[in-house]
N, C-alpha and C positions, 0 to 999 in steps of 0.2 A: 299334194299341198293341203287339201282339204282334212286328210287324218291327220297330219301333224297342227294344223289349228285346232282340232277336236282333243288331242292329247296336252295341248298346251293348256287347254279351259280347263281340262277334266286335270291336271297338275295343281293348277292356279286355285279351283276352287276346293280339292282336296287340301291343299298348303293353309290357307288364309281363310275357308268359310266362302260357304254362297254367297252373303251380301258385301264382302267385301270385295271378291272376286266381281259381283254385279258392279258395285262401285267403282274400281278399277275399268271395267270397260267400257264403262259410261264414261269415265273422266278421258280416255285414250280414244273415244273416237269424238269427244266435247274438243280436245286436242289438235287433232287431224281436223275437222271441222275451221277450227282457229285459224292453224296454221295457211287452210286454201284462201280463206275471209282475207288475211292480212298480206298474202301472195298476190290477189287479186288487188286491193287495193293499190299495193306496190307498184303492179303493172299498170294500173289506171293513172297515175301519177306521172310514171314514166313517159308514157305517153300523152298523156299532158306538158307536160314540160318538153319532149320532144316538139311537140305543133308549135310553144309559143315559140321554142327556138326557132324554128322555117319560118316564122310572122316578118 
């Protein structure tokens, strides 16, 4: 798994440039980062509304 991530960078930043390629990976784990933040919330919500319903 590990050389096919190393062949995907080394595509990505032949294709489009190092700083774009840098950009790109920055933005895709700013991304992933987002998507746990707003997963989390979610479930904190859920569960909040879950307790007041048993109240």
């Amino acid at each position: 798994m590990p050389i096919l991530l190393i062949i995907l960078l080394a595509f990505l930043i032949g294709t489009v440039g190092f700083w774009d390629a840098l950009g790109a990976l920055i933005g895709a784990v700013a991304l992933i980062g987002l998507f746990w933040l707003i997963l989390a919330a979610a479930v904190v919500v859920g569960i909040m509304w879950v307790l007041r319903r048993l109240r």
